[in-house]
Backbone as CSV, one residue per row, in Angstrom:
resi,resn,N_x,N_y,N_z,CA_x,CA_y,CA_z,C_x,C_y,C_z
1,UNK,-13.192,-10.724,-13.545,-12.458,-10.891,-12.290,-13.244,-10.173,-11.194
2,UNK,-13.217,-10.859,-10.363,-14.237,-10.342,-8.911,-13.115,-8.719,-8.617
3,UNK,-13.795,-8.199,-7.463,-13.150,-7.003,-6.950,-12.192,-6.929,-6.086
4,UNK,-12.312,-8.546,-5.727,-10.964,-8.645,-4.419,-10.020,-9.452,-5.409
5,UNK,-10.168,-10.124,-6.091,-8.886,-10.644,-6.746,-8.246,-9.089,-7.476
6,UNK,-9.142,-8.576,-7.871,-8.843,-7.423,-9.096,-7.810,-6.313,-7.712
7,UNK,-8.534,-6.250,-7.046,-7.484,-5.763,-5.547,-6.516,-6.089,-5.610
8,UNK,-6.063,-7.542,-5.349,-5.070,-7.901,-4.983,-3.626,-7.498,-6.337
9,UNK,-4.542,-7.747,-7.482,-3.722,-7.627,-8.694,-3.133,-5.983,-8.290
10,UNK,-4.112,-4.929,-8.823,-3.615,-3.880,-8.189,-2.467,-3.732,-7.225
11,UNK,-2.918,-4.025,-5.776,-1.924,-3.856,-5.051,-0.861,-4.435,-5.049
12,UNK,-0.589,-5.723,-5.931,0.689,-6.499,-6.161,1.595,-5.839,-7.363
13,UNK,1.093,-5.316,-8.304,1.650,-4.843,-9.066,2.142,-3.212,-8.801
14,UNK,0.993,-2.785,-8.001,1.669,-1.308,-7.393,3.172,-1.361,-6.887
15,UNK,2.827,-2.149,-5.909,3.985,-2.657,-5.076,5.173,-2.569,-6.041
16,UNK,5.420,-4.095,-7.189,6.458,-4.180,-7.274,6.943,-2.804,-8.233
17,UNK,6.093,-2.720,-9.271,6.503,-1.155,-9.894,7.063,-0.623,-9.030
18,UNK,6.572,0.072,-7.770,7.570,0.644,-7.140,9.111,0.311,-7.097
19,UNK,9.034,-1.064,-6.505,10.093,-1.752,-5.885,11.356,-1.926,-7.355
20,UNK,10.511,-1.739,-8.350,11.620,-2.207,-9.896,12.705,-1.635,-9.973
21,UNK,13.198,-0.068,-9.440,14.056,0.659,-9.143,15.379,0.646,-7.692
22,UNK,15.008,-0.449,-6.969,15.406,-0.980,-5.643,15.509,-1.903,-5.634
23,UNK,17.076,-2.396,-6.053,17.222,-3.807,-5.785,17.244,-4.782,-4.426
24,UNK,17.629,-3.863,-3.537,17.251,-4.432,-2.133,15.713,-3.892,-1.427
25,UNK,14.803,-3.786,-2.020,12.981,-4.078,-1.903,12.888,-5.094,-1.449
26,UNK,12.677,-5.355,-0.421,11.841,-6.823,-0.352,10.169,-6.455,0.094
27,UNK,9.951,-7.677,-1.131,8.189,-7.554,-1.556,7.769,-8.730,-0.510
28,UNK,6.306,-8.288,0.143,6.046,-9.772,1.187,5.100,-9.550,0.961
29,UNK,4.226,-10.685,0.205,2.997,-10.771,-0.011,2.308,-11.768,0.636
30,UNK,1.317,-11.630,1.784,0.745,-12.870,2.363,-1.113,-12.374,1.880
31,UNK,-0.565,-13.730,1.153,-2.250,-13.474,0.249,-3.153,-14.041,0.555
32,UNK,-2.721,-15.244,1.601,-3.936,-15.619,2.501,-4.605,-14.821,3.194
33,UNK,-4.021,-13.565,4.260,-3.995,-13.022,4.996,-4.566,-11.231,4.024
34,UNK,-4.248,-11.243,3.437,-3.766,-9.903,2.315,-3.150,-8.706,3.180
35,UNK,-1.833,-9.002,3.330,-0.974,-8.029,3.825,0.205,-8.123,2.462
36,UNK,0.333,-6.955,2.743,1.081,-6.521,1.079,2.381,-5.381,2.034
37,UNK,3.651,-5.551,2.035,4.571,-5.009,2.713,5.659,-4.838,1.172
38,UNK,6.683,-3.584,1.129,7.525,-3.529,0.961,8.760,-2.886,2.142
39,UNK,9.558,-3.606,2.297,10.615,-4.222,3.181,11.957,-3.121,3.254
40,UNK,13.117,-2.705,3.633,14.430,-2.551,3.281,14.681,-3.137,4.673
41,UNK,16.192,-4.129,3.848,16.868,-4.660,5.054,18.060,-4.785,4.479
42,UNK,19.176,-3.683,5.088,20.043,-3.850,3.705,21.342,-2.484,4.807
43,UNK,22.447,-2.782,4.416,23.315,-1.588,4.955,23.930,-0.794,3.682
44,UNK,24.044,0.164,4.133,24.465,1.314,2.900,26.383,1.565,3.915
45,UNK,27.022,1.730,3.405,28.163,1.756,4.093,28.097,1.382,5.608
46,UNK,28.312,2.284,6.923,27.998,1.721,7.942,26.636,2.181,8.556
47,UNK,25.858,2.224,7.650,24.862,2.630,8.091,23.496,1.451,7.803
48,UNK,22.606,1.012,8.978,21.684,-0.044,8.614,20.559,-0.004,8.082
49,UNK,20.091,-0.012,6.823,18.601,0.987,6.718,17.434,-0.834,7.053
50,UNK,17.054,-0.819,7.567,16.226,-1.682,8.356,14.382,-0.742,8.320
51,UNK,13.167,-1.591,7.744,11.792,-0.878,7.709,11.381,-1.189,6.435
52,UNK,9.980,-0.551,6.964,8.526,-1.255,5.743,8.507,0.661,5.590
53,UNK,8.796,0.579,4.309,8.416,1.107,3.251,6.793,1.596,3.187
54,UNK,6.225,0.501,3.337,4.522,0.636,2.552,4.194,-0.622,3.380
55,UNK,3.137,-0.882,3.440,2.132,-1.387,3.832,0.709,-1.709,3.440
56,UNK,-0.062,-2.699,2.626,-0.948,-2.421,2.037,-2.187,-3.426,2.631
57,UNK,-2.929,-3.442,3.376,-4.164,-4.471,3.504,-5.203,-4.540,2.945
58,UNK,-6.262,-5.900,2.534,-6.966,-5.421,1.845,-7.746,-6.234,3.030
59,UNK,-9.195,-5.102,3.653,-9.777,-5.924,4.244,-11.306,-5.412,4.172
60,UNK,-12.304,-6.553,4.066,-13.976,-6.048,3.168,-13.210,-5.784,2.579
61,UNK,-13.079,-6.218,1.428,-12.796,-5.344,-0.351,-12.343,-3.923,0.075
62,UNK,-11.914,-3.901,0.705,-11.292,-2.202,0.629,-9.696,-2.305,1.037
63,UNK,-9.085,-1.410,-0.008,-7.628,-1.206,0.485,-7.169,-0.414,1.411
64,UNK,-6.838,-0.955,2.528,-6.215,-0.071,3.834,-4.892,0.234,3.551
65,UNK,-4.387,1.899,3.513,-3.004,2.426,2.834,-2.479,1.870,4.949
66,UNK,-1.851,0.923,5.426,-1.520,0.935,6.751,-0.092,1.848,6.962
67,UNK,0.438,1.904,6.001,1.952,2.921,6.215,2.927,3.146,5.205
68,UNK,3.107,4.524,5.239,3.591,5.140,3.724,4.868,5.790,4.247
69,UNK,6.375,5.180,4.250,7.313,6.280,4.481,8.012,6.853,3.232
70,UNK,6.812,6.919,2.108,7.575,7.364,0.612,6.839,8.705,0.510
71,UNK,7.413,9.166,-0.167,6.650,10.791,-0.749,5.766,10.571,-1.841
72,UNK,5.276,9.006,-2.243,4.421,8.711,-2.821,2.770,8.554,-2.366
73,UNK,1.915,9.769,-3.406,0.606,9.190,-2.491,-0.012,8.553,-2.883
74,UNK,-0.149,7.009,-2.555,-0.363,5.715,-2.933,-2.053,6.019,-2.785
75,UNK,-2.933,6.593,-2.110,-4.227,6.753,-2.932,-4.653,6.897,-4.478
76,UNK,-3.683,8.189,-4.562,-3.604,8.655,-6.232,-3.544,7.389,-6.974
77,UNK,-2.027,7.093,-6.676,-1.429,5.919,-7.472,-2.635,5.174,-7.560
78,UNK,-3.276,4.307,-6.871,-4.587,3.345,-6.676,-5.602,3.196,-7.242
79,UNK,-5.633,4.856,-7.462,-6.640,5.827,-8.450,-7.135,5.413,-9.590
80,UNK,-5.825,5.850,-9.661,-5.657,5.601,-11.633,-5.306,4.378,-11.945
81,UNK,-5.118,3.353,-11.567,-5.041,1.921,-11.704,-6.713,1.382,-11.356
82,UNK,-7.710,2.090,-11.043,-9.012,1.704,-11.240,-9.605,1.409,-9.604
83,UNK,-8.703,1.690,-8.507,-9.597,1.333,-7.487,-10.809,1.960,-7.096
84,UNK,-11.861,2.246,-6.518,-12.712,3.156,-6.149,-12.303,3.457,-4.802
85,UNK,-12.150,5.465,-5.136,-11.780,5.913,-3.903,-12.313,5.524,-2.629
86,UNK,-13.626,5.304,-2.703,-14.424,5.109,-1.657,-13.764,3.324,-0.896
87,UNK,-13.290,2.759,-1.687,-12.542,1.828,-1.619,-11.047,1.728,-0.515
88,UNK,-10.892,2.981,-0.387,-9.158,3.606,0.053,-9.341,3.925,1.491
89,UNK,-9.035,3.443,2.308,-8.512,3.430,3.687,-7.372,4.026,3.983
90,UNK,-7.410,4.932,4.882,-6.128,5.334,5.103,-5.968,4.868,6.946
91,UNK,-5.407,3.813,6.884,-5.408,2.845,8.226,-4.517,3.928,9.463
92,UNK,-3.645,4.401,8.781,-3.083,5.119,9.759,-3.051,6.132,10.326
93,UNK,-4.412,6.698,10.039,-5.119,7.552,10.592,-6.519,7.400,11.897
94,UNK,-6.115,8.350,13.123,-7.123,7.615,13.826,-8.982,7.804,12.831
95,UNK,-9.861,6.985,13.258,-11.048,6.782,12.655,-11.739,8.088,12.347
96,UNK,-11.993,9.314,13.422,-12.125,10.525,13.587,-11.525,10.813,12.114
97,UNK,-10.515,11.475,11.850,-9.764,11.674,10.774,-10.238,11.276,9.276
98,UNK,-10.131,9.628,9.226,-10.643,8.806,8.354,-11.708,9.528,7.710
99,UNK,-12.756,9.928,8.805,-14.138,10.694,7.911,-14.081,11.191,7.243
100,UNK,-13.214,12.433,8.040,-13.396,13.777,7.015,-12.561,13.590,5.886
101,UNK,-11.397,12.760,5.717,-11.360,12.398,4.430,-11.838,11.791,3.463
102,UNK,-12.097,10.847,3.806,-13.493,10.142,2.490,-14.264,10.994,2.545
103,UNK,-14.950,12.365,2.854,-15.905,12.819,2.454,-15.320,13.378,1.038
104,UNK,-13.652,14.284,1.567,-13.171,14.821,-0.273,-13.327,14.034,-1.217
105,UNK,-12.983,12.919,-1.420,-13.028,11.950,-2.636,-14.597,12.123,-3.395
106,UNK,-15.636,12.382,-2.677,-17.137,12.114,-2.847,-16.974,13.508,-3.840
């Protein structure tokens, strides 16, 4: 399997693992595009919990983390499922930033 399909597997299966515990997850996978979203759209008594969860792009063969509101650190996770760190984007960081982190992974 090439490195971008093998990506996509990764990040689709990250995803729903997560999501297996949350029945109102919604998974949006646009695989033309490779945007990888988990969703809540859902009310808890009167309260609306509405938002993306996660965010995952894959763009050049590399996975961009675009937005994490879990206490999960989806690099790790990525990790150990075989991605190469050097591989791991952290999109939501300005570029400045970006550096000095990929240098730790090295």
């Amino acid at each position: 399997m090439d490195r971008l399909n093998e990506y996509r597997k990764i990040v689709c299966d990250f995803l729903e693992d997560f999501s297996k515990n949350d029945a109102n997850a919604q998974l949006i996978f646009d695989i033309a595009r490779d945007r990888y979203l988990v969703m809540h759209n859902e009310w808890r008594d009167e309260y609306r919990i509405y938002g993306c969860a996660m965010q995952l792009d894959i763009i050049e063969n590399q996975i961009w983390i675009q937005h994490n509101s879990t206490e999960i650190y989806i690099d790790r996770e990525l990790i150990q499922r075989g991605v190469s760190p050097q591989d791991i984007i952290f999109g939501f960081r300005s570029p400045s930033i970006r550096k000095l982190l990929v240098a730790n992974y090295s």
